[in-house]
C-alpha positions in Angstrom: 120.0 68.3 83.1 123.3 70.8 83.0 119.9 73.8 83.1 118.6 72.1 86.4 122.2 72.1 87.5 122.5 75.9 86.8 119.1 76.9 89.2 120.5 75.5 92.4 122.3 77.2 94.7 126.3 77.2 95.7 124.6 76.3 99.3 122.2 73.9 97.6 125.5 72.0 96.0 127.2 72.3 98.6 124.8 70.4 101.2 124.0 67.8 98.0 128.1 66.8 98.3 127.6 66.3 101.6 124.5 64.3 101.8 126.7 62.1 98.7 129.3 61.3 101.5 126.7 60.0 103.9 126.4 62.6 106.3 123.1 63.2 108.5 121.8 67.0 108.3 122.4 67.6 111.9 126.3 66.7 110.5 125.9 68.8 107.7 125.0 71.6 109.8 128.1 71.3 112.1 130.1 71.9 109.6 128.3 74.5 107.9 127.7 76.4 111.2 124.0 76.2 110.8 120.9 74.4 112.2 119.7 71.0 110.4 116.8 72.4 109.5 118.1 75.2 107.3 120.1 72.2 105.8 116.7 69.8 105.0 115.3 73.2 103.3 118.0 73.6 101.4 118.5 69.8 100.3 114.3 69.7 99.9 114.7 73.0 97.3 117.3 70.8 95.5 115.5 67.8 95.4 112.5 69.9 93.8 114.8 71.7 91.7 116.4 68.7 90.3 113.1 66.5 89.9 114.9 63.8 92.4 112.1 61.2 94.4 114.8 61.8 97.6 117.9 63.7 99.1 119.6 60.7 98.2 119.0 60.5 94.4 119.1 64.3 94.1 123.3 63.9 95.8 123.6 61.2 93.0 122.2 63.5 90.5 124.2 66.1 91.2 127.4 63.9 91.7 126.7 62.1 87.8 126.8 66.0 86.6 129.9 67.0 88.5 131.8 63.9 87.8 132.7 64.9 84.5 134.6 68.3 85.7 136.6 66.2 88.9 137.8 64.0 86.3 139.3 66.6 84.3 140.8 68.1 87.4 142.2 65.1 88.0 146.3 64.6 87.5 148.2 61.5 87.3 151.6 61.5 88.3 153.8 59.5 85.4 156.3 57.2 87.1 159.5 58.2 88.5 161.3 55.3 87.6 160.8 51.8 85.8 161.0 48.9 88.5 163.5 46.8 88.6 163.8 43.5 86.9 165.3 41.2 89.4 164.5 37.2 90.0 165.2 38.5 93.8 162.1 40.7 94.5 159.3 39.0 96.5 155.9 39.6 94.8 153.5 37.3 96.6 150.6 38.8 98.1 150.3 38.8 101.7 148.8 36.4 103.7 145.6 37.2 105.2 145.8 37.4 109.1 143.0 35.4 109.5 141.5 32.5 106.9 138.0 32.0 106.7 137.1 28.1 107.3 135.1 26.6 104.6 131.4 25.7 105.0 132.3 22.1 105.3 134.4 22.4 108.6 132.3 25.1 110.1 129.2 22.4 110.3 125.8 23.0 111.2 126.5 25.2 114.1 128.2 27.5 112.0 125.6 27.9 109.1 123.1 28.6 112.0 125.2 31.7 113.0 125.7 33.2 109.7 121.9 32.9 109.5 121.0 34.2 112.9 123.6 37.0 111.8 122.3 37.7 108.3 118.7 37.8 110.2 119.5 40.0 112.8 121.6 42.8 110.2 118.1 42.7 108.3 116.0 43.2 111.2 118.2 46.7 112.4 118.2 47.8 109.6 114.2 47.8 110.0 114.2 49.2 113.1 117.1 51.4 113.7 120.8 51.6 112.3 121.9 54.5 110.0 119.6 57.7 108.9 117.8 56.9 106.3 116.2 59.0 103.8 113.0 57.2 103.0 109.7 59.1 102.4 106.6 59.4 104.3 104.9 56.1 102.5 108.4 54.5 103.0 108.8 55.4 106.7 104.9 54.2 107.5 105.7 50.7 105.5 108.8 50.2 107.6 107.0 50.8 110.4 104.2 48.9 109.7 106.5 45.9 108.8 108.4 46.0 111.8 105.1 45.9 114.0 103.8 42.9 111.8 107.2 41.2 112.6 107.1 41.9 116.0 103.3 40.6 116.7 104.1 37.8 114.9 107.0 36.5 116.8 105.0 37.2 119.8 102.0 35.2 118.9 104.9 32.5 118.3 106.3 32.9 121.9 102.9 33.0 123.6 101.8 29.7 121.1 104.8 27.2 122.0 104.6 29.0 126.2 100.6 27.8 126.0 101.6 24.8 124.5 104.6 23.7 126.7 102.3 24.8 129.7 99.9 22.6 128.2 102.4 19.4 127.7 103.4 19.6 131.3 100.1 19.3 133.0 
């Protein structure tokens, strides 16, 4: 691995580090002062370089390699002073501005949200939310997904509309 980490680039790293903090290659290339697609060509010759399946992994990679040098550069400042040992000091926790009701007392109506909630985070994240840096295959299966989802709630909404239409005459 440490010869893989010698044949990339200082620009190579550099974008890698960013991708490992989240950042999008258009934000990449704001910061670098260049366009985001000099940034994907140098993230795709890292990925290659380092034998990586995706931008993602390849940042992991290359952070599981460098971790061992920012640990080493990193200092701990020794206390200044012991603490003192008084019955006076107040060490509870604070209290949380707002407590959570337990299942029990937030009934049925409540369940039903945290589903509906749960649900709906799932289906964005099919359809939209953050980049993401899936593959072609990956792309085309979410996609594919998301139109199977879709038809099928319509085929619900035009079933129970034919069938209330049908109940009322």
């Amino acid at each position: 691995m440490p010869q893989r980490l010698a044949e990339l680039t200082e620009q190579q790293k550099r974008c890698l580090r960013f991708v490992h903090q989240g950042l999008t290659s258009k934000e990449i290339a704001l910061r670098l002062a260049t366009t985001p697609g000099v940034i994907d060509n140098y993230v795709q010759a890292a990925v290659q370089k380092l034998g990586a399946l995706n931008r993602r992994e390849a940042a992991r990679l290359l952070a599981a390699m460098e971790e061992p040098v920012v640990q080493q550069l990193h200092l701990q400042p020794e206390p200044l002073a012991e603490p003192p040992k008084s019955a006076t000091l107040d060490v509870s926790p604070p209290m949380p501005e707002r407590v959570a009701k337990p299942d029990a007392q937030r009934g049925v109506r409540g369940s039903l949200t945290g589903l509906w909630i749960a649900v709906w985070t799932w289906f964005l994240h099919h359809i939209g939310g953050p980049p993401h840096d899936l593959n072609k295959a990956e792309t085309i299966r979410s996609i594919l997904w998301t139109a199977l989802a879709t038809t099928g709630v319509l085929a619900c909404i035009i079933t129970v509309s034919a069938w209330l239409n049908y109940k009322a005459t």
